[in-house]
C-alpha positions in Angstrom: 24.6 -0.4 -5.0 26.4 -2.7 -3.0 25.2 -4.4 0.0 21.9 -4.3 2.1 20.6 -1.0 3.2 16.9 0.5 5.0 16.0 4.1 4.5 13.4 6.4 5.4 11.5 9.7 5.4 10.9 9.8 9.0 11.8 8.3 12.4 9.0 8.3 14.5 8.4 7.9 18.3 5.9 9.1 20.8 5.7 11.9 22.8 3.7 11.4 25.3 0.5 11.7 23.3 2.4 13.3 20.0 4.2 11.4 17.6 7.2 13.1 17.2 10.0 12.9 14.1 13.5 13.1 14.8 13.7 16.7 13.8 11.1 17.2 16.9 8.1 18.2 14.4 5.1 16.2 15.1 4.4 13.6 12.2 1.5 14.3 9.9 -0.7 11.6 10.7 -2.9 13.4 8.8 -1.4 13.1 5.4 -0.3 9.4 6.1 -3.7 8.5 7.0 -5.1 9.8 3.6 -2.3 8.5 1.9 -2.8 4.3 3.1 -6.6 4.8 1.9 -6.0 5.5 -1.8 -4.7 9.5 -2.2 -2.7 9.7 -5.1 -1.1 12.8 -4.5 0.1 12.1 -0.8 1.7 8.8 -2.6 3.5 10.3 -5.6 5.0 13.4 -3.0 6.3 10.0 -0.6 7.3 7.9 -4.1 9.6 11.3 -5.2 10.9 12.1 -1.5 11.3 8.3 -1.1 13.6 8.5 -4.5 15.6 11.8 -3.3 16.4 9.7 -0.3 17.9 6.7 -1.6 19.9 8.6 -4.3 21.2 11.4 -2.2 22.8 8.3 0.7 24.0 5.9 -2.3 25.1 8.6 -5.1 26.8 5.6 -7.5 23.1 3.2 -6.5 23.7 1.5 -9.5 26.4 0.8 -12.5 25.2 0.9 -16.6 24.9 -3.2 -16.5 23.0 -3.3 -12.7 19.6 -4.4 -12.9 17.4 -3.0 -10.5 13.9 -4.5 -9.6 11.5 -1.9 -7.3 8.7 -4.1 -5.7 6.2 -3.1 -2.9 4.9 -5.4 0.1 3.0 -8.6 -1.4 0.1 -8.9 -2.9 -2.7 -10.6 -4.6 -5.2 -8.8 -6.5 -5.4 -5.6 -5.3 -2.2 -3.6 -3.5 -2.1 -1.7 -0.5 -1.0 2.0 -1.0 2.7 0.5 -0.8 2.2 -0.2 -4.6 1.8 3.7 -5.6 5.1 4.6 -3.7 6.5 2.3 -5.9 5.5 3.8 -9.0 6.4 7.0 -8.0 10.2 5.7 -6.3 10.5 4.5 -10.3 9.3 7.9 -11.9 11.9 9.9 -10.4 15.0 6.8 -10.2 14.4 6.2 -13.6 15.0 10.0 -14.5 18.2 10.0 -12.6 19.2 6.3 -13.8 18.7 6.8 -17.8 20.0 10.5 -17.6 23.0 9.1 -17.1 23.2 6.0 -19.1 22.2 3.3 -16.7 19.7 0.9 -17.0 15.8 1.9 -16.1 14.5 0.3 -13.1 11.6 -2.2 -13.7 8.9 -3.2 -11.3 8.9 -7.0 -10.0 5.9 -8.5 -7.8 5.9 -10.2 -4.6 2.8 -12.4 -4.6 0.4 -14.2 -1.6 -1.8 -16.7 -2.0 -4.2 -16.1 0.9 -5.7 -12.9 1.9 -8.6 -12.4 4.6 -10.0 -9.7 6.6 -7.8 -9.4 9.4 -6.1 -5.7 10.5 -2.6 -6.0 10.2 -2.1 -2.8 12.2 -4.1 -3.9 15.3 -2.4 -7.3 15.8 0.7 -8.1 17.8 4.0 -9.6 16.5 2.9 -13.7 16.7 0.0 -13.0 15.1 1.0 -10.8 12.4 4.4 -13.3 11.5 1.0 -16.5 11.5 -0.8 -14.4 9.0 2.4 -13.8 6.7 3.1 -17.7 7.4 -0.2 -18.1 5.9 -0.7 -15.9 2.9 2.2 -18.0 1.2 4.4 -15.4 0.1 5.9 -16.5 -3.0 7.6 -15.0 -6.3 8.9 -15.6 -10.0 12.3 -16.2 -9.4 13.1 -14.7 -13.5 12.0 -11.4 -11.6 14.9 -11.2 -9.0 17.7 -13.3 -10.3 21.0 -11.4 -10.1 19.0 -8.0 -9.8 19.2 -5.0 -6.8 15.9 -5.1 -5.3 14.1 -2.0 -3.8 11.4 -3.1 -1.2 9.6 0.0 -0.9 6.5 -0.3 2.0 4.5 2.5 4.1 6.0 1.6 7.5 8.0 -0.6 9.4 6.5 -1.3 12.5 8.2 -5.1 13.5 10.1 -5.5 10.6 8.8 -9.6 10.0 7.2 -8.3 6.6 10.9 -6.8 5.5 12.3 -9.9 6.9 10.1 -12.2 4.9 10.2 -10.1 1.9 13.7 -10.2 1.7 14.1 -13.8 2.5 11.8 -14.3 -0.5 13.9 -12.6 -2.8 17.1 -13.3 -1.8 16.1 -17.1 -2.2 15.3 -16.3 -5.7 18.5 -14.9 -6.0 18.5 -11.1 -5.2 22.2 -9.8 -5.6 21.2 -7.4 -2.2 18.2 -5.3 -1.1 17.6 -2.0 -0.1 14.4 -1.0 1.8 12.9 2.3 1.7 10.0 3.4 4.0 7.7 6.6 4.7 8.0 5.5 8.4 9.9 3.9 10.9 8.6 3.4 14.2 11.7 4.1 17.2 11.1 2.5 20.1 9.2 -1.1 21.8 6.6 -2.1 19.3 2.9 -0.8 19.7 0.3 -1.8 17.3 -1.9 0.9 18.4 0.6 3.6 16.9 0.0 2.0 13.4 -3.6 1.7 13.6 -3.6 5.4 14.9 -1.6 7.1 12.4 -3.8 4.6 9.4 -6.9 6.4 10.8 -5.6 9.8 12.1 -7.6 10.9 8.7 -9.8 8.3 7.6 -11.9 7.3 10.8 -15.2 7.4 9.0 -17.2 6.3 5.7 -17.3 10.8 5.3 -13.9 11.1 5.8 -13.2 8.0 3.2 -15.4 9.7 0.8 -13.6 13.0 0.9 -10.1 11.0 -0.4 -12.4 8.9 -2.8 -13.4 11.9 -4.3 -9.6 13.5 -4.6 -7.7 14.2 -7.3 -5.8 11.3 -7.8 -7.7 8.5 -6.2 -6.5 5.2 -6.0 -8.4 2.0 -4.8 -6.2 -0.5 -2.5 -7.3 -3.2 -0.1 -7.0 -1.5 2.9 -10.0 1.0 1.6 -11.6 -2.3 0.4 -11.4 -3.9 4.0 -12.4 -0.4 5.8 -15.5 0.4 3.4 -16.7 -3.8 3.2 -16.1 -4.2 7.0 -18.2 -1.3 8.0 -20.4 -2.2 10.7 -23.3 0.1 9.8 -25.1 -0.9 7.2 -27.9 1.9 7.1 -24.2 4.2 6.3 -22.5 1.8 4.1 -26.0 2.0 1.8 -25.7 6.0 1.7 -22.2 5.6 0.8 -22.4 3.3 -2.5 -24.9 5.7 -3.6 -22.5 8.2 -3.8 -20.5 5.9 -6.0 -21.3 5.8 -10.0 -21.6 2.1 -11.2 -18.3 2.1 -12.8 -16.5 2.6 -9.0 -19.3 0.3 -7.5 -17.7 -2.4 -10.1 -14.2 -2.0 -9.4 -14.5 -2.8 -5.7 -16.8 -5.5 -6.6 -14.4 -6.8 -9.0 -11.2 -6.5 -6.6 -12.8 -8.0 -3.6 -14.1 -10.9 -5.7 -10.6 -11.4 -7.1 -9.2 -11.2 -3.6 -10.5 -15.1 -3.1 -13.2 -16.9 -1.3 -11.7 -16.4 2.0 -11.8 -12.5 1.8 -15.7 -12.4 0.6 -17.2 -15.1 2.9 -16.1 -12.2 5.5 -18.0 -9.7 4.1 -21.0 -11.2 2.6 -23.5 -9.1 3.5 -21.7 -5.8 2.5 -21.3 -7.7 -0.8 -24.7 -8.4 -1.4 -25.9 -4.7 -0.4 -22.9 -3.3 -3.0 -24.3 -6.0 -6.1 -27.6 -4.5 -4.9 -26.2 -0.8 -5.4 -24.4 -1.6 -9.0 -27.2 -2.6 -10.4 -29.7 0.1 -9.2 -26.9 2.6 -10.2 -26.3 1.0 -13.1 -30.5 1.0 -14.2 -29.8 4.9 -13.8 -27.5 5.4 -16.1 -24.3 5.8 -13.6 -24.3 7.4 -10.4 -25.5 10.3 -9.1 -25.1 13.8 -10.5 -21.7 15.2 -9.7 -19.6 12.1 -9.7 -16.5 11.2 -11.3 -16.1 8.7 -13.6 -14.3 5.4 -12.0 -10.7 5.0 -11.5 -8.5 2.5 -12.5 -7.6 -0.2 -10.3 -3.1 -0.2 -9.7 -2.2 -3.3 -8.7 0.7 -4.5 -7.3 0.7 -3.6 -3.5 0.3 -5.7 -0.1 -2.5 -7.0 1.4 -2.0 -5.5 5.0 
């Protein structure tokens, strides 16, 4: 691999009220939308497309002594879905990489120090570039010294989170970076495009159940801002008792982890999920019919 480089799935712009790929098929907002709030499968189909991609434009993308580092958006605790498509860009690199006597890639971290409850998607380009100034982006340099790095996000939208990202690592002394997306947006920067396609799917604590309860669910922040920020709390009840104590703990858990500044914005919602737990809990679980909890992946953005 040699040099900087930014690939994606799909080119988006819109089409008067369609949002339209450059093959002229509308986008699946659909799919996306399930995707960013936890779906597993939509992830690991982007994470293997996402691979095909990079090796089908750079066929020689690394020799047997490069050392290649995959890492998704920053983080602190708990990941956006960016984290999944990195697991998955790995999977199927690493296949290709090893089958042919290179080195496997590994997966490095991009860290923040400072996540709150803001809606990265709804805000315009100063305010999202003062929220990255604030969450501190930082890294360990051992990570990215002398290695290809893979930035692998959801979207880019303004490109400042690519731009810091690869500021970060190329000051910890990145050889180059390559960024691979599911989406780029064409066009003069909307935020209201991102915040559509986020919630073409997922507009509701109903629809949010029906990707909690898929096949290969996997908790991220955004979820954890969407379900905690809920403005109805008579809903928000009904929807934690769907949930068996082990699921009630792991959002507990991550949002506790997130820091002080996330949870004093959701207080309340807190309170009403420690109240949940531990009725859930005193039943022996959750309800009958529910899946046992799912492990928390970390290692995504906070977004």
């Amino acid at each position: 691999m040699r040099g900087d480089a930014r690939l994606s799935l799909y080119r988006v712009k819109q089409v008067g009220t369609r949002l339209v790929t450059d093959t002229g098929v509308d986008f699946d907002e659909s799919g996306y939308s399930r995707f960013k709030h936890g779906d597993g499968v939509m992830a690991a189909r982007y994470g293997r497309a996402l691979a095909a991609r990079l090796l089908a434009a750079v066929p020689d993308f690394a020799k047997p002594d490069d050392r290649i580092v995959i890492a998704s958006a920053p983080y602190k605790y708990l990941p956006t879905a960016s984290h999944a498509l990195a697991l998955g860009v790995r999977r199927v690199l690493n296949a290709a990489l090893t089958g042919s006597g290179r080195r496997p890639a590994e997966i490095g971290a991009l860290r923040m120090s400072r996540v709150d409850s803001a809606n990265y998607a709804r805000l315009g380009t100063a305010s999202r570039g003062d929220l990255l100034s604030r969450a501190n982006l930082h890294v360990d340099a051992a990570e990215f010294t002398g290695r290809h790095v893979v930035l692998v996000d959801d979207a880019r939208i303004t490109g400042l989170a690519e731009a810091a990202a690869t500021e970060l690592v190329t000051a910890a002394g990145a050889r180059s970076v390559t960024a691979l997306y599911v989406v780029r947006i064409a066009g003069s920067f909307c935020p209201d495009i991102e915040d559509r396609m986020n919630h073409a799917f997922v507009r509701d604590l109903q629809s949010l159940l029906r990707v909690y309860r898929s096949g290969r669910f996997v908790l991220n922040i955004r979820t954890v801002k969407f379900l905690l920020g809920w403005p109805d709390r008579d809903e928000l009840d009904r929807f934690f008792r769907r949930l068996t104590a082990a699921e009630l703990s792991e959002i507990h858990t991550a949002a506790r982890r997130t820091g002080p500044d996330f949870t004093r914005c959701y207080a309340e919602s807190l309170r009403r999920l420690r109240v949940a737990l531990l009725r859930t809990a005193a039943e022996g679980g959750g309800p009958p019919g529910s899946v046992p909890g799912r492990g928390v992946v970390r290692g995504g953005s906070c977004a």
